[in-house]
Each structure stands twice: as structure tokens, then as C-alpha cells.
C-alpha positions as CSV (number, residue, x, y, z in Angstrom):
1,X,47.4,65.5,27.3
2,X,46.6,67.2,30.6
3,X,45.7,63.9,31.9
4,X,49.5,62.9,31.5
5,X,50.5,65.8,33.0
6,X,48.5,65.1,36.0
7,X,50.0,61.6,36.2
8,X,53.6,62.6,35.7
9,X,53.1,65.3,38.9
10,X,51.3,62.7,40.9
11,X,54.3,60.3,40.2
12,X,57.0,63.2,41.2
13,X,54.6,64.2,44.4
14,X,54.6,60.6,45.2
15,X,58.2,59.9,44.8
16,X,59.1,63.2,47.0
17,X,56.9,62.5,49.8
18,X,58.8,59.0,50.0
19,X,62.3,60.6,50.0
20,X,60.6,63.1,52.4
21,X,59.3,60.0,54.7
22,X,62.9,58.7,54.2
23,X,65.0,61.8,55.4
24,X,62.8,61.9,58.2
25,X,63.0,58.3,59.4
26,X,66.5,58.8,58.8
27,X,66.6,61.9,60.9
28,X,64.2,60.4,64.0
29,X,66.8,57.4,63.9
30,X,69.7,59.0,64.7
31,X,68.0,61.2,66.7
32,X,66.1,58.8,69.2
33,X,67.6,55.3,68.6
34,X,70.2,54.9,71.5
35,X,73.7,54.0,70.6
36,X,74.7,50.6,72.8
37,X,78.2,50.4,73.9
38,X,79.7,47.5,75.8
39,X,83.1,47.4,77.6
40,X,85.0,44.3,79.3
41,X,88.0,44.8,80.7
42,X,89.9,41.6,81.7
43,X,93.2,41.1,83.6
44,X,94.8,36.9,84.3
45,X,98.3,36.8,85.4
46,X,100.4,34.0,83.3
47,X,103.3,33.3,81.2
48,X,101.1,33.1,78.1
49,X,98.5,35.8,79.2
50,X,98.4,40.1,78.0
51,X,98.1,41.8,81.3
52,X,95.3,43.9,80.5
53,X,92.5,42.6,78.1
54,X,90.1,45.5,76.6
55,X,87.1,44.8,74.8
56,X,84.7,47.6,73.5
57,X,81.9,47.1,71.1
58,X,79.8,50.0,69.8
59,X,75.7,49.1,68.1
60,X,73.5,51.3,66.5
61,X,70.3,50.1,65.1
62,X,70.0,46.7,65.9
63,X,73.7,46.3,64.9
64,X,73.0,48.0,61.1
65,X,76.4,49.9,62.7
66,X,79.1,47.7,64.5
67,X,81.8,48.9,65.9
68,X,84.7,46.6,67.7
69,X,88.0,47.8,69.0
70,X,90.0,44.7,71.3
71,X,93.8,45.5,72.8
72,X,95.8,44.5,73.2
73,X,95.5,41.0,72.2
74,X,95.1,40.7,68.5
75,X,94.4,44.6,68.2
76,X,92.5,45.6,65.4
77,X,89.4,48.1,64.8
78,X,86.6,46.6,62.7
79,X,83.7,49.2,62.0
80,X,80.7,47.3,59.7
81,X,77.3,48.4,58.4
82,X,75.1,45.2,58.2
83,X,77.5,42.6,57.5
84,X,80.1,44.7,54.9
85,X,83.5,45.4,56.6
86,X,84.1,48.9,55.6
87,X,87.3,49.4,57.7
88,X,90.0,47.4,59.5
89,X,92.9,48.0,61.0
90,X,95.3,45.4,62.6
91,X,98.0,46.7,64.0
92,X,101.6,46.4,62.9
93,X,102.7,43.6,65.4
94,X,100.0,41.3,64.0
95,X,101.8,42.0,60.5
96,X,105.3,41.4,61.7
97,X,103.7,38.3,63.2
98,X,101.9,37.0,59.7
99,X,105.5,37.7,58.0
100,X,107.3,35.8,60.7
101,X,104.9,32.7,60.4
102,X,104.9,32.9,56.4
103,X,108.5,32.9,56.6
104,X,108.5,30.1,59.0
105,X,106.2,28.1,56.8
106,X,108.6,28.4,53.5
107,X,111.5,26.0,52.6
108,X,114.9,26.5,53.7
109,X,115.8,27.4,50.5
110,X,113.7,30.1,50.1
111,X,114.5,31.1,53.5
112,X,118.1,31.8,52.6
113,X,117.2,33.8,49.5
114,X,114.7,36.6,51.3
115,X,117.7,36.7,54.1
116,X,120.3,37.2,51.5
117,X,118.1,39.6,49.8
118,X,117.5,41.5,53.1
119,X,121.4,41.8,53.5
120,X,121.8,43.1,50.5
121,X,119.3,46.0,50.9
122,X,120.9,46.5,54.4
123,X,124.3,46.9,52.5
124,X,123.2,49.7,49.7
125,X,121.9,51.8,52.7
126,X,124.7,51.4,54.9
127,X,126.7,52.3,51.7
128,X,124.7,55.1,50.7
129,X,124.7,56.5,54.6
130,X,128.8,56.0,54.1
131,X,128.8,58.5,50.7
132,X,126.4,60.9,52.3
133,X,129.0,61.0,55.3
134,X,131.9,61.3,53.0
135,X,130.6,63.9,51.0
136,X,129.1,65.9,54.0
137,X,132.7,65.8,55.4
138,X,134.2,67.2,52.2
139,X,132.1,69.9,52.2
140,X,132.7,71.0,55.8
141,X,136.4,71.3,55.2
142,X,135.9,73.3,52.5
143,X,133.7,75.4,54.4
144,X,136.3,75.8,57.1
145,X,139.1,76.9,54.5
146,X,136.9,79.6,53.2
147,X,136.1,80.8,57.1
148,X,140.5,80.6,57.7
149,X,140.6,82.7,54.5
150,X,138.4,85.1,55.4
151,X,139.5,85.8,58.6
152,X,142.8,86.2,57.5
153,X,141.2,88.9,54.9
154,X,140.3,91.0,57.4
155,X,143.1,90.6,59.6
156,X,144.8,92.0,56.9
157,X,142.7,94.7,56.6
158,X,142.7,95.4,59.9
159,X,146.6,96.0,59.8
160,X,146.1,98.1,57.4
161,X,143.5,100.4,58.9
162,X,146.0,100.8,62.0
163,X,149.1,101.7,59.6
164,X,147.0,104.6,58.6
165,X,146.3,105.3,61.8
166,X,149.3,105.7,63.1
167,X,150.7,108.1,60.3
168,X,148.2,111.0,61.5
169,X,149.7,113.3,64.0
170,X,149.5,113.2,67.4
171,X,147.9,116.7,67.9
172,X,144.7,115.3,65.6
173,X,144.1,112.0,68.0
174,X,144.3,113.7,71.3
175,X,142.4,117.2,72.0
176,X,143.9,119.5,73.8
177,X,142.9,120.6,77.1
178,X,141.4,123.7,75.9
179,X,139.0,121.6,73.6
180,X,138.4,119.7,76.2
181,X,137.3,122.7,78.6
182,X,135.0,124.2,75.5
183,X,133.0,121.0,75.6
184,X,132.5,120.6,79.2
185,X,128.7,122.8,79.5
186,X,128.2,120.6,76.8
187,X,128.5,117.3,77.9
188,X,126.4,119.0,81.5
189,X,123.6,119.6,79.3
190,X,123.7,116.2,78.1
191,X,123.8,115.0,81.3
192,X,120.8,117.1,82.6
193,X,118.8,116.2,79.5
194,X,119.7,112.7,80.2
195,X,118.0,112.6,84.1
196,X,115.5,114.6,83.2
197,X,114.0,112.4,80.7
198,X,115.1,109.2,83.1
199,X,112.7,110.9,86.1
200,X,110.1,111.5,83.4
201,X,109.8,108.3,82.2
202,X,109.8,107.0,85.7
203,X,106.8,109.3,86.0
204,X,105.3,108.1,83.2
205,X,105.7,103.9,84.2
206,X,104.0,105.2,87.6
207,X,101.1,106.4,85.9
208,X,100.7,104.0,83.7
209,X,100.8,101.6,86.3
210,X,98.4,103.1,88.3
211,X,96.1,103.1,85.2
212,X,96.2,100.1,84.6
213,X,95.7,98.9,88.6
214,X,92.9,101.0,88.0
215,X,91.3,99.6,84.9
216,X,91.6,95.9,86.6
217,X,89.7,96.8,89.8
218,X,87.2,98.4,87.5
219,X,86.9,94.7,85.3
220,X,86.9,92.8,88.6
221,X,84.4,95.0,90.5
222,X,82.0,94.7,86.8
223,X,82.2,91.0,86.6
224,X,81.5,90.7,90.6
225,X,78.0,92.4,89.9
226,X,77.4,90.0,86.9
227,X,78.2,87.5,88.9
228,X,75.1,88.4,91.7
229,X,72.9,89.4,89.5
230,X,69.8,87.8,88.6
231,X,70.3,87.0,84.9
232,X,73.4,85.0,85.9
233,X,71.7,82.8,88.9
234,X,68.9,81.7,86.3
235,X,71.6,81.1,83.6
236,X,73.8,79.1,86.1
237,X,70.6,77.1,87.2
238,X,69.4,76.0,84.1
239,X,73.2,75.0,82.8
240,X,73.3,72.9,85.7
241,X,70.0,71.3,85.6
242,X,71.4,70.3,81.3
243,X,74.8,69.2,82.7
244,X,73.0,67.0,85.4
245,X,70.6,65.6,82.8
246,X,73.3,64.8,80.0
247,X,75.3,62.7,82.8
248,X,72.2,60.5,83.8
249,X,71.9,60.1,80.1
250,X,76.0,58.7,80.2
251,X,75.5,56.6,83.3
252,X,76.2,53.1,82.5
253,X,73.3,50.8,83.1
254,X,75.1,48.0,84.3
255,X,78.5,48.0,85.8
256,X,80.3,45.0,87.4
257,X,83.5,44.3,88.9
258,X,84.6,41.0,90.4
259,X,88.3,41.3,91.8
260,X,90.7,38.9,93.2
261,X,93.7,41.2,94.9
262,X,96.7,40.0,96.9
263,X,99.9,42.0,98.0
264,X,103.1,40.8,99.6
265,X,101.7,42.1,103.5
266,X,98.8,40.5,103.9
267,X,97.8,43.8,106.5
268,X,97.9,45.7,103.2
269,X,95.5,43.3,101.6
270,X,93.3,43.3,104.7
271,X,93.5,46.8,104.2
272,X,92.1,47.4,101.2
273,X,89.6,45.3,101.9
274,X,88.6,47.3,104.2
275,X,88.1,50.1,102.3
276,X,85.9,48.6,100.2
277,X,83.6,47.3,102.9
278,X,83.6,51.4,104.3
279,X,82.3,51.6,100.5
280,X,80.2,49.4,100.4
281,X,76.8,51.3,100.7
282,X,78.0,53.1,97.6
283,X,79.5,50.6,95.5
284,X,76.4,48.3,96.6
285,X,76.7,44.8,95.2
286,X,78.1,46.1,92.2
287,X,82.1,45.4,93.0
288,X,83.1,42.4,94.6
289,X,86.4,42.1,95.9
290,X,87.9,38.8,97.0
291,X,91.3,39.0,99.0
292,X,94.4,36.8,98.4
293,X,96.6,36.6,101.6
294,X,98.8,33.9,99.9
295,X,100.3,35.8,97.0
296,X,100.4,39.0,94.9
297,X,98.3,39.4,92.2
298,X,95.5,41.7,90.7
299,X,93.2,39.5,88.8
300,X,89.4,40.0,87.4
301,X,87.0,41.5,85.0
302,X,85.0,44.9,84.6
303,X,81.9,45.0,82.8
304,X,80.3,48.1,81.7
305,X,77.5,48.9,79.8
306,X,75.1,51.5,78.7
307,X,73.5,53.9,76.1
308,X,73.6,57.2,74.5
309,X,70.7,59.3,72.7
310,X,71.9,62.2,70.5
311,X,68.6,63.6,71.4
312,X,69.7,64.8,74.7
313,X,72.3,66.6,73.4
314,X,70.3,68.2,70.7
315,X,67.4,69.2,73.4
316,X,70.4,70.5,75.7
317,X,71.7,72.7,73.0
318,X,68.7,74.0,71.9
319,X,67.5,75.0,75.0
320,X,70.8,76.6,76.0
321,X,70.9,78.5,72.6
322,X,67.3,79.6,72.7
323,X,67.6,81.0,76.1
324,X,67.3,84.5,76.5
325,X,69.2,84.7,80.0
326,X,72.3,83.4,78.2
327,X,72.2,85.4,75.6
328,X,71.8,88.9,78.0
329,X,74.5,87.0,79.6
330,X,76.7,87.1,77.1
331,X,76.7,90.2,76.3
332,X,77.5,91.2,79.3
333,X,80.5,89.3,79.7
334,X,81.6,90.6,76.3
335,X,80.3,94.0,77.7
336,X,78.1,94.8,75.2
337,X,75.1,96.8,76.2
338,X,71.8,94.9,76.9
């Protein structure tokens, strides 16, 4: 009995070190095995010919992941693991296309019937849009005879509120000018109250004001001294010594350009081939530029290619998050004490 036992644990043990082994190699894989990406960009002038060919294919693993995106001829996005298609997307010109040449390819018959049927469909909408109309009509002018009615209401009303009005006396509309002498150190006082609060709260804005002038030299003066202190230099250094590593990583490894260019002056062709001559030691014999001083055109192909490792990213992060410079830095941005 225990002997089974043993066998059935060595069986589990066995089986969960090879998931483990799995998970890892899994893990190191995506980790370490570069994704490949290609990109040709094409350009031929014609009758026939799209003006701007793009290309861009995307490998992982020895192409167990294939990605393909092409535009705008034929556009589509094909993504496949191995060789199972698990999406694809043509776009909706290549549809109306495939209709087109299905419709093309049936009788004339057949023809007549999916046109007839389309203008049927086409006239139940436009006959539905014409009810919809009609009734949205109807109801407006009922909307407007309530409004009229309404307004008349109250202009009604309104005559009748002045009637009454006008059967009080005189003597109870108009004070007289002894009234109107009993209010007067009353309405002063009102008006005393009245700039006194204005001047205070003008007193108020200017303190507030200079508060807050205050409290923003204070936050610029702070984040000047973060700024030169020590803490920040190292932090700054080692954030650009990542950022400089994770663009090498995105360089392309192989970039080539072979243009044909022609203009209608032929001094603004010569031109511009003379700028790329002044850039020459940087370009190096990577872009070649051919000049046309017969016609206009912009012909020719770019071909880029490189690689990306998530582990650079990953190392990048890690660092950066371990750091205890940033960290100290942060809190005094967020002005926390250290």
C-alpha cells in the first residue's frame, strides 16, 4: 500500500516539474526570443498602380506567430500560429469587389431579379423616411397650436392683472413726498453698507491674490532645489542611460532606400540632390537617390528591418522600479517627507 502511494506522488512530482519546465520555457521565450519585423514600402507611378504599397510582417519563434498587415492593395490583416489562421480581416472594398464580380459572373436574368429586389428595399425606406416626415410634421403643428394657446392664456391673464391694477387708488401707487423723505437715511445706509463691503472684498481679492503669488514662488523655488540636488542628477542619469539602451534595442538592423525623384525644375531636382550628398556621411550607403531631370515623379522602395526583445523592457523597468533614488525622488515631487 505505501508502495502505491509512493508511486502515485512520484507520478504527480513528475508531472509538476514538467508543467514547471513548461511555464518556464514558456516564460524564457517570450522573454529572450526577439520578435522580427519586416517593413517594405513601395511606390510605382501608373494607371493601374496604388500609389503607396505597405508591407509589414511581424515573426516570433521561428514563425510559430505570423503576423501580416499589406495596404493598400488587397488590405487585409492575417495573424497565424503555425499554420492555423486565427484572424482575418479584409477590408470592405475587397467585399464590394467579390459582390461586384459575383454579380458579374451571374446570368442576366438573375441580374435583373437582385436589381429589382434592391429597388424594392430602396422603395420601403424611402417610404418609411416619407411617414416618419409626415408624422414628425403633424406633431410639430400641434405643438405650435398649444404654444399660440398658451401664450394667449397669459396674455389674458396678464390683462387681467392690469385691470386690477388700475382700480387701486392713486394715493396707494405713488408715495408721497413725506414717505419718501422718511426713507431717505435709509436708503444712505444701504448705500454705505453697500461700498463698504465692495472695498472689503476688494481687500479680500488682494490678499488672496497675494497668497496665492506667494504659495507659487514657494512651489517653484521647492522644485528648483529638487531639481539641483543630488538624488535627481543620479535619477536623471540612470533614466537616460535606459532610454538610450531601449532605442539601440528599436534600431532597425537593416534599412534601405533606393529612390528615383524628378520635379517639374530640374534646379529643384538638382537641389535635392544636393542635400542628400551634404548627408551623405550620415545616411552612408544606406539611401540612394537617383535624379530624374526629364519628368516628375517620386518612385522606389524602403526596406526596413529589425528586432525587439521584451527583455529589455523588463530589465529597464525593473531597474527603474527597484531604484532607491527614484523612489526618494518621488516623494519629493509628491512632497512627502523622505
Amino acid at each position: 500500500m505505501l508502495h502505491i502511494i509512493l508511486l502515485i506522488l512520484k507520478i504527480i512530482g513528475i508531472v509538476l516539474l514538467c508543467l514547471l519546465g513548461i511555464l518556464l520555457l514558456a516564460l524564457c521565450s517570450v522573454l529572450f526570443v526577439p520578435v522580427r519585423y519586416r517593413i517594405e514600402i513601395t511606390r510605382k507611378e501608373g494607371e493601374n498602380q496604388p500609389p503607396v504599397v505597405v508591407r509589414v510582417k511581424i515573426t516570433w519563434l521561428l514563425h510559430f506567430l505570423n503576423i501580416l498587415i499589406r495596404y493598400p492593395a488587397e488590405v487585409m490583416v492575417r495573424v497565424r500560429i503555425m499554420i492555423f489562421t486565427i484572424l482575418k480581416m479584409p477590408s470592405e472594398k475587397g467585399e464590394t469587389k467579390q459582390e461586384a464580380k459575383q454579380e458579374k459572373n451571374l446570368p442576366k436574368s438573375k441580374k435583373s431579379a437582385v436589381r429589382k429586389g434592391k429597388k424594392t428595399e430602396d422603395e420601403k425606406i424611402e417610404g418609411e423616411k416619407a411617414e416618419d416626415g409626415k408624422a414628425e410634421h403633424d406633431k410639430a403643428e400641434d405643438e405650435n397650436k398649444a404654444a399660440i394657446l398658451k401664450t394667449e392664456k397669459q396674455s389674458s391673464d396678464q390683462e387681467v392683472e392690469l385691470q386690477t391694477e388700475g382700480d387701486v387708488p392713486k394715493s396707494d401707487k405713488t408715495p408721497s413726498f413725506m414717505d419718501k423723505l422718511r426713507a431717505l437715511p435709509e436708503i444712505i445706509k444701504k448705500i454705505i453698507h453697500k461700498i463698504k463691503s465692495l472695498f472689503e472684498n476688494i481687500q479680500y481679492t488682494i490678499q488672496r491674490l497675494c497668497d496665492k503669488m506667494k504659495s507659487i514662488s514657494d512651489t517653484i523655488q521647492y522644485y528648483k532645489d529638487v531639481v539641483e540636488s543630488d538624488i535627481f542628477q543620479r535619477s536623471f542619469r540612470l533614466c537616460k542611460g535606459e532610454l538610450t539602451a531601449i532605442l539601440k534595442s528599436l534600431k532597425p538592423q537593416k534599412f534601405e532606400a533606393k529612390l528615383i525623384v524628378g520635379m517639374d525644375d530640374p534646379a529643384a531636382t538638382g537641389k535635392i540632390l544636393s542635400i542628400c550628398g551634404m548627408l551623405y556621411p550620415v545616411l552612408g550607403g544606406q539611401v540612394d537617390v537617383v535624379g530624374d531631370f526629364e519628368r516628375k515623379r517620386i518612385e522606389g522602395r524602403v526596406y526596413i528591418k529589425g528586432r525587439i526583445r521584451f527583455w529589455t523592457f523588463l530589465r529597464v523597468a525593473v531597474r527603474i522600479y527597484f531604484n532607491q533614488d527614484i523612489k526618494k525622488l518621488l516623494k519629493l515631487l509628491k512632497k512627502e517627507a523622505v
